[in-house]
C-alpha positions as CSV (number, residue, x, y, z in Angstrom):
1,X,12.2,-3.8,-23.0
2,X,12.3,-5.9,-20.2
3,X,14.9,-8.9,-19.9
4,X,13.5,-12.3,-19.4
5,X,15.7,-15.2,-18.0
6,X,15.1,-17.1,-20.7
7,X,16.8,-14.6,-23.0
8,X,20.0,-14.2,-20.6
9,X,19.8,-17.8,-19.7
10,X,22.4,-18.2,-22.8
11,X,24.7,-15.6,-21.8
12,X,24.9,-15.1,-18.3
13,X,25.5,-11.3,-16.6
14,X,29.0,-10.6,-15.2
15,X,29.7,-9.7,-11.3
16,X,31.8,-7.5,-9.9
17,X,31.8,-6.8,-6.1
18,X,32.3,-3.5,-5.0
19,X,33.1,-2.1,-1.9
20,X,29.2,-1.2,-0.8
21,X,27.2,-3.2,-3.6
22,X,27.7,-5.2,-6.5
23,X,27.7,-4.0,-10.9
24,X,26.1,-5.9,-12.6
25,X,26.8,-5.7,-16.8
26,X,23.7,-7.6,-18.6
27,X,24.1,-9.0,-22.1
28,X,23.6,-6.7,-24.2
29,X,25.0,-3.8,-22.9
30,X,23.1,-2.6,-19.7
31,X,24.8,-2.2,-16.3
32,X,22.9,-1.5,-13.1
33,X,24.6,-1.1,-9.8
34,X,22.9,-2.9,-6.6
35,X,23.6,-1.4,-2.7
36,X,24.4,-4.4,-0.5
37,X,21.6,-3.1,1.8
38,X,19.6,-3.0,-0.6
39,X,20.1,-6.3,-1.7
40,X,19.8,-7.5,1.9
41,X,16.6,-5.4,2.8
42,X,14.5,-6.6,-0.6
43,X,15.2,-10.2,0.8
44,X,12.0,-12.6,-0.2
45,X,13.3,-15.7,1.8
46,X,10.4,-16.7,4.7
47,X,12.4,-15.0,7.4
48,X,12.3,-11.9,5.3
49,X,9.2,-11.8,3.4
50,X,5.7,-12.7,4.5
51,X,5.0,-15.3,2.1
52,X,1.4,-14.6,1.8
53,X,0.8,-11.5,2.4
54,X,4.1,-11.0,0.6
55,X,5.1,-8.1,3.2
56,X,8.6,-7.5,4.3
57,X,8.7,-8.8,8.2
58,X,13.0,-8.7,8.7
59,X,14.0,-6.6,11.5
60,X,15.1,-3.9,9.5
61,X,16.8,-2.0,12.5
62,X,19.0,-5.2,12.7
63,X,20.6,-5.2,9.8
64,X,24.1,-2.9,9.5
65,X,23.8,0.0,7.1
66,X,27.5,-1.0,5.9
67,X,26.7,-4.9,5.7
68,X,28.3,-7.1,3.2
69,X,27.4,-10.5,2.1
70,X,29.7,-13.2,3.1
71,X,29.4,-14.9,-0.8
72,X,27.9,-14.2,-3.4
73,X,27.3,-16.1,-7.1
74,X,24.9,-16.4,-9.9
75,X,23.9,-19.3,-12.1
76,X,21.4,-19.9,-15.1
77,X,18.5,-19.2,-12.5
78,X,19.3,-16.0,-10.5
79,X,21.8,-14.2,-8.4
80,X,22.3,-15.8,-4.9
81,X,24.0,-14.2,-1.3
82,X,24.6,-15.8,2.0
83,X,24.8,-13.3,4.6
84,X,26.9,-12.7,8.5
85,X,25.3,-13.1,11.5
86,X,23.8,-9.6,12.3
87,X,20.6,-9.8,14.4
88,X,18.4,-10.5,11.6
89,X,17.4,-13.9,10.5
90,X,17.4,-14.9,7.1
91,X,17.8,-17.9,5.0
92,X,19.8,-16.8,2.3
93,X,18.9,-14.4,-0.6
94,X,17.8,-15.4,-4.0
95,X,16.8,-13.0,-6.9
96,X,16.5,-13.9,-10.6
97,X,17.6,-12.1,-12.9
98,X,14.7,-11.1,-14.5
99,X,13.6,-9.3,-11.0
100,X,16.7,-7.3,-10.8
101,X,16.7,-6.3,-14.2
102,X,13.4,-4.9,-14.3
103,X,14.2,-3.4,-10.5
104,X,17.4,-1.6,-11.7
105,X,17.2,1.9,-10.1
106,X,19.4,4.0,-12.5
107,X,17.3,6.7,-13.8
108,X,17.9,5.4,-17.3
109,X,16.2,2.3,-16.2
110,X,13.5,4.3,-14.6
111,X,12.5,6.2,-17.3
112,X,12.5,3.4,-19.7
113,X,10.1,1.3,-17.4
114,X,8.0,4.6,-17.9
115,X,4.8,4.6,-19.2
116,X,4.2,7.5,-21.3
117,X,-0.1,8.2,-22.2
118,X,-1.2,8.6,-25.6
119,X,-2.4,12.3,-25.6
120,X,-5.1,13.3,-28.4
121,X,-6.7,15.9,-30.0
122,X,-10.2,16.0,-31.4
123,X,-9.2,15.2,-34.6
124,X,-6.8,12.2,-33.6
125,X,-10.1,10.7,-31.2
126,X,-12.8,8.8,-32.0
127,X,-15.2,7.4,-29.3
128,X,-16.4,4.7,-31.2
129,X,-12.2,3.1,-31.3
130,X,-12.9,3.1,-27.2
131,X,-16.4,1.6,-26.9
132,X,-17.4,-1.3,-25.0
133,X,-20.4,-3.7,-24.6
134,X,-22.4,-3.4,-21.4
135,X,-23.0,-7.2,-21.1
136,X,-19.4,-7.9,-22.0
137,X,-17.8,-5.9,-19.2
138,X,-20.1,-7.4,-16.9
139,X,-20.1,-11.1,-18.2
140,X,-16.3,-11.5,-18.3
141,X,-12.7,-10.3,-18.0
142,X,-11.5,-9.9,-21.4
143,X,-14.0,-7.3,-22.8
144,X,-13.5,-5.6,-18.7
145,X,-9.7,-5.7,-19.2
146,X,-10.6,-3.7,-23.2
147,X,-12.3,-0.7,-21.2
148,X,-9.8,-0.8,-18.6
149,X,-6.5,-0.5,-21.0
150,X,-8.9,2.6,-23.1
151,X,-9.0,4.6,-19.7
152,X,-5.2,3.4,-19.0
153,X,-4.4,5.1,-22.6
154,X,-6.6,7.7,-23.8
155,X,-8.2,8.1,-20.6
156,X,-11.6,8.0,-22.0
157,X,-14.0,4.5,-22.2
158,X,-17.3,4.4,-23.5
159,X,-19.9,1.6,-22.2
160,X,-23.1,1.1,-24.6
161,X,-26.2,-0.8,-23.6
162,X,-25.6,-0.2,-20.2
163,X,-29.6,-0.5,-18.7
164,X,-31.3,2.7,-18.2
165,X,-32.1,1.6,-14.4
166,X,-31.3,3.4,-11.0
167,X,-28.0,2.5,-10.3
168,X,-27.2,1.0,-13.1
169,X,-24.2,2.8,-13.2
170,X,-22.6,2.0,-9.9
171,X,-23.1,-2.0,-10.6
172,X,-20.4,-1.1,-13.6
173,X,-18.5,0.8,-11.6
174,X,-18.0,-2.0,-8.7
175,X,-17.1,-4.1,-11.4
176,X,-13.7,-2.6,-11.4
177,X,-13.4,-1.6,-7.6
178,X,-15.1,0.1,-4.3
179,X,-16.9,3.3,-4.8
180,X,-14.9,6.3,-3.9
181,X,-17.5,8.6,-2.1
182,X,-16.8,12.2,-1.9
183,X,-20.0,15.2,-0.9
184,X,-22.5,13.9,-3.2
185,X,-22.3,10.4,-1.8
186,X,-21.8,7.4,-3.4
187,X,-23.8,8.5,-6.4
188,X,-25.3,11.6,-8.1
189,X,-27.8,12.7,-10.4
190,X,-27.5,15.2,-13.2
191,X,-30.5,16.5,-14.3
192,X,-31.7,20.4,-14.5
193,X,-33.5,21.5,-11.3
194,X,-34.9,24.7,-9.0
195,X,-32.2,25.4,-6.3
196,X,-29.0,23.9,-7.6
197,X,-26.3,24.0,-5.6
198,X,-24.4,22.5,-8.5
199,X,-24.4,24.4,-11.8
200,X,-24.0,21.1,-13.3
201,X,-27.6,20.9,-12.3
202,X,-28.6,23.7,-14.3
203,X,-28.9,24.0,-18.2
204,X,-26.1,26.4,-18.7
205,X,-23.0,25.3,-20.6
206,X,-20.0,24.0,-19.2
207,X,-16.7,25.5,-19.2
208,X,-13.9,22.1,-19.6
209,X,-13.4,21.4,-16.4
210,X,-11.9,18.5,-13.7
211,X,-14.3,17.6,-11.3
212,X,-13.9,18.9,-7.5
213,X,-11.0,20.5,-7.6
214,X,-11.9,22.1,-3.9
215,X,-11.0,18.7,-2.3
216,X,-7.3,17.9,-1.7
217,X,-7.5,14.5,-3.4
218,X,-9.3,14.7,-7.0
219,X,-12.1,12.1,-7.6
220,X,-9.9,9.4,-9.8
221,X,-12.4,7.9,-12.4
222,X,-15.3,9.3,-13.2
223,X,-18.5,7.3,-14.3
224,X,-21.3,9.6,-16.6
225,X,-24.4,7.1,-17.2
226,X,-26.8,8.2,-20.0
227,X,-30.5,7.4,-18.5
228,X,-32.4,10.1,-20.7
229,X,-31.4,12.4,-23.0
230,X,-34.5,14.1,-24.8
231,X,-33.4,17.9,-24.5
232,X,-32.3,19.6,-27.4
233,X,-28.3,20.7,-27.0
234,X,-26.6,19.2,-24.2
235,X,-23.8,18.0,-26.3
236,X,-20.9,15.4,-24.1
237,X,-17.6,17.4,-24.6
238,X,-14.1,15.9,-23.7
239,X,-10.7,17.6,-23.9
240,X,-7.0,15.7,-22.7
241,X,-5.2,17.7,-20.7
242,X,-1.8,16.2,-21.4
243,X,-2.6,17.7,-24.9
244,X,-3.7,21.4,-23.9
245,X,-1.0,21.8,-21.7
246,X,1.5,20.1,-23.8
247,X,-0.1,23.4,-26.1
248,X,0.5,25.5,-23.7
249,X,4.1,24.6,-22.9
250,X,5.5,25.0,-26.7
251,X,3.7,28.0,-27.1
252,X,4.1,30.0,-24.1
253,X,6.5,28.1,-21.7
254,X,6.1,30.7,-19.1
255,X,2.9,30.5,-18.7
256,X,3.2,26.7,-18.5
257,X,5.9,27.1,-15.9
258,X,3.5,29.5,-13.9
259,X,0.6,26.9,-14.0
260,X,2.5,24.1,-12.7
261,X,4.7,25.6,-10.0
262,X,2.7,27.8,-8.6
263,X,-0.6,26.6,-6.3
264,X,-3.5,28.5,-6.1
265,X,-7.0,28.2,-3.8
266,X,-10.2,26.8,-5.5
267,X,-13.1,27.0,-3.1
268,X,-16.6,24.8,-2.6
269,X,-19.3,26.5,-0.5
270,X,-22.5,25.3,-0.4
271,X,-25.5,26.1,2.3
272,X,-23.9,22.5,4.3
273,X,-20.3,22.3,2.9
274,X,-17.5,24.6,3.0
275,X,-14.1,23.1,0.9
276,X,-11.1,24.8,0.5
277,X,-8.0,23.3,-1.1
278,X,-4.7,24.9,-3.1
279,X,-3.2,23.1,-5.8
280,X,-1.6,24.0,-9.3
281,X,-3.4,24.3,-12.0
282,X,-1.4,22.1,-14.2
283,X,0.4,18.8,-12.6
284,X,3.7,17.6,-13.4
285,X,5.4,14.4,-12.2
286,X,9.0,13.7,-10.8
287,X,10.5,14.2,-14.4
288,X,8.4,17.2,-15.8
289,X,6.0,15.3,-17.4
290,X,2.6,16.8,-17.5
291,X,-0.1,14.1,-16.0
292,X,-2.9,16.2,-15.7
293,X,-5.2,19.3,-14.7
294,X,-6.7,21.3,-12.1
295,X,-8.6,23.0,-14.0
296,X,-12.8,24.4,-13.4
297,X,-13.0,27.9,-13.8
298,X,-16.4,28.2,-11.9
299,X,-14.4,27.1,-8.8
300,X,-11.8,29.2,-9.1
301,X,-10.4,31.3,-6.5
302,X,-10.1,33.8,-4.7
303,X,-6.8,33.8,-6.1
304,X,-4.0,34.1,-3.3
305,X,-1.4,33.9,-5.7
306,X,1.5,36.8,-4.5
307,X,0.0,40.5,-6.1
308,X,2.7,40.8,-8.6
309,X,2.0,37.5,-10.2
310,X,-1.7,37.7,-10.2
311,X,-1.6,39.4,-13.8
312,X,1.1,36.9,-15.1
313,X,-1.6,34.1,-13.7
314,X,-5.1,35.4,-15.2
315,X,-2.9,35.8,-18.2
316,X,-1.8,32.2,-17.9
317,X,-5.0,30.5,-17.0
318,X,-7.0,32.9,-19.7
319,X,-4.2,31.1,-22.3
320,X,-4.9,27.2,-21.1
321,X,-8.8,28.1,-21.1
322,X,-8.7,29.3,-24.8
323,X,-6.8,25.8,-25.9
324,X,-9.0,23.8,-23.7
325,X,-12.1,25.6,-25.2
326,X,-11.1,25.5,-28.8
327,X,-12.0,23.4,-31.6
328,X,-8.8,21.6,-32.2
329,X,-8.9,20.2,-28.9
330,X,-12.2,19.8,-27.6
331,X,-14.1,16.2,-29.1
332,X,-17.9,16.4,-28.7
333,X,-20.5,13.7,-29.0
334,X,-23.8,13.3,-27.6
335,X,-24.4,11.0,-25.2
336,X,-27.3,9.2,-25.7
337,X,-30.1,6.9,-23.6
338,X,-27.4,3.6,-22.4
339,X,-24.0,4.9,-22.9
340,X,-22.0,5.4,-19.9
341,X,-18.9,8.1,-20.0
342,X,-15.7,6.5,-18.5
343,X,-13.0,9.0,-17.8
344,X,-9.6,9.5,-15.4
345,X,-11.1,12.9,-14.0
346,X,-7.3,13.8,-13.8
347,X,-6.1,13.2,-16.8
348,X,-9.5,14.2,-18.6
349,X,-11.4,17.8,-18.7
350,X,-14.8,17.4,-19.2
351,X,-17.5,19.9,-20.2
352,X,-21.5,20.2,-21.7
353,X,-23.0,22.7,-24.2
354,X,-26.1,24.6,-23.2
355,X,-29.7,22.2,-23.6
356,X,-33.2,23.5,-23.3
357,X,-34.9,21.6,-20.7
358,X,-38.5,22.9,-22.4
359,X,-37.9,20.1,-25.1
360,X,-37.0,17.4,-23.2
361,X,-35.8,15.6,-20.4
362,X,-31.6,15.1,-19.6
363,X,-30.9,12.8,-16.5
364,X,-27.2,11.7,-16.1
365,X,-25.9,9.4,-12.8
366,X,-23.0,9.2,-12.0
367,X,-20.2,8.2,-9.2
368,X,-17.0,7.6,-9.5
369,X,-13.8,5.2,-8.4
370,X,-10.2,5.3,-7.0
371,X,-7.8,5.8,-9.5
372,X,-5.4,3.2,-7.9
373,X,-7.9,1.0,-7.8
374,X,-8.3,0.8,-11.6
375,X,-4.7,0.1,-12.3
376,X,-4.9,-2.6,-9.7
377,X,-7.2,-4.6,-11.6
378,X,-6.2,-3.6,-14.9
379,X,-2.7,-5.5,-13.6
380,X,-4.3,-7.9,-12.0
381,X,-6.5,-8.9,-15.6
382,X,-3.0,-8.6,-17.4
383,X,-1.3,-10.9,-15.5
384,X,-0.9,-14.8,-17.6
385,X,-0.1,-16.9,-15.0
386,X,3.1,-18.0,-13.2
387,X,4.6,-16.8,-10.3
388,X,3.4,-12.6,-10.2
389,X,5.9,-11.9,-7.8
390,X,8.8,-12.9,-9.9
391,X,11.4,-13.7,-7.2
């Protein structure tokens, strides 16, 4: 939990210089250690720091690696430091504390500040607990800011009453942000026709899957819009990845440790497009924590993975398929006429049962968005007021 000023304004932290940086012990038992460069390179005085583009301008090849402040001292509001003469001009260095407390770079720190995704399995998720109004999303920020923090958790919105109108589904997605175009353009249709070059775009079922795993960046959030659904079958189906592969590292941690070390080639050819990309199969961050899947069977390969490892992967793969495809972890629901399927395509696998397109008609549009440019807003909508930048 965070550290306001108002809470250490009683009790201030203690100082103690070092010979490179400064310790810093908080009330209530915390201690952070701050590089002297460091603290002279993050300076947000007007000589340092754009103030309104907020960008750091110092001459950053001016100041000494090995620089020391000539004084330092703190009071109720902050911690402040004057600084030599070395090249680069500044006016004096001002943090408060709540800044430096919430910057503090031990890896403690860094993991606390760490947010940590609610995963689910079909059991634990209900789509109803992350549905949202149509005219709410569009009319104001509040209900916006509801969809946005159900993608931020689960990973998973649904909009209702969303018109059943061409495009339709891209004026909700600029609501959030720009449209992030990949080789279907800025949109697409999903409906059954002659000559797919999709299979999508065919009746058949689909395995769980992320979407265009062939391209070195994956799409961020997907948008599904619901314009017709008439066909019998063609069930929605949605499985978390941090889940399944959660799974898949208590019950066979090899395997895990195969799927997310070691990358492997999935491969888009179409009559007009040709992509190739390697990645692994299940991605980890910094710390080991799983963040989400590459994952589409159909796409698959050729596997280049070295020959004596081949078996161990198919074996591997074969195991995180079978979770991803069971009951306990796959949530269906049908998506019907004015709902619009939200999703982070990384974080989310997505697949369809098998329709008949004899009894009925089945036409989906959708596009997606940036992933960073979803948490933008969604911090920008959470912000109250006050100085953001909290110097």
């Amino acid at each position: 939990m965070a550290m306001t000023s108002q809470v250490i304004g009683e009790q201030l932290p203690s100082i103690e210089p070092q010979a490179d940086g400064l310790v810093i012990a908080w009330p209530g038992g915390d201690c952070s250690r701050h590089l002297y460069y460091w603290l002279r390179e993050n300076c947000h005085c007007p000589q340092c720091t754009h103030q309104d583009a907020w960008e750091r301008i110092a001459d950053f090849l001016a100041i000494p690696l090995d620089i020391t402040p000539d004084k330092f001292s703190g009071d109720a509001r902050g911690l402040h430091l004057t600084w030599p003469e070395h090249g680069a001009d500044c006016d004096g260095t001002f943090y408060s504390w709540d800044w430096l407390y919430r910057h503090r770079c031990e890896r403690e720190a860094r993991l606390e500040r760490k947010q940590r995704r609610t995963a689910w399995t079909a059991r634990e998720f209900d789509i109803k607990r992350v549905s949202v109004g149509f005219t709410g999303v569009m009319a104001g920020d509040n209900a916006l800011l509801e969809m946005l923090e159900h993608i931020d958790d689960t990973g998973v919105a649904l909009v209702t009453g969303v018109p059943s109108e061409h495009l339709a589904v891209v004026r909700l997605a600029e609501r959030i942000a720009f449209i992030e175009e990949s080789h279907f353009g800025r949109y697409f249709d999903v409906e059954s026709k002659p000559d797919p070059e999709n299979l999508a775009y065919t009746p058949r079922a689909l395995y769980p899957h992320n979407d265009l795993p062939s391209r070195t960046h994956l799409p961020g959030i997907q948008f599904l819009h619901c314009l017709q659904n008439d066909a019998q079958g063609g069930d929605s189906i949605m499985v978390d990845s941090i889940a399944s592969a959660g799974k898949l590292q208590q019950t066979d941690a090899a395997a895990f440790e195969l799927l997310s070390t070691h990358k492997v080639t999935f491969t888009y050819v179409a009559e007009d497009r040709h992509i190739v990309n390697r990645g692994c199969v299940i991605e980890v961050d910094e710390d080991g924590n799983i963040i989400g899947t590459r994952l589409h069977p159909a796409l698959l390969g050729p596997v280049d993975i070295e020959p004596e490892l081949q078996a161990q992967f198919y074996r591997a793969h074969r195991a995180l398929l079978d979770i991803a495809t069971s009951a306990e972890m796959q949530y269906r629901f049908r998506l019907n006429n004015g709902d619009c399927q939200v999703f982070d395509n990384h974080r989310i696998m997505h697949a369809r049962s098998e329709f008949d397109p004899d009894s009925g008609y089945r036409h989906l549009q959708g596009c997606y968005i940036c992933r960073d440019d979803l948490r933008s807003r969604l911090e920008v909508l959470r912000r109250t007021g006050g100085n953001f930048r909290h110097t």
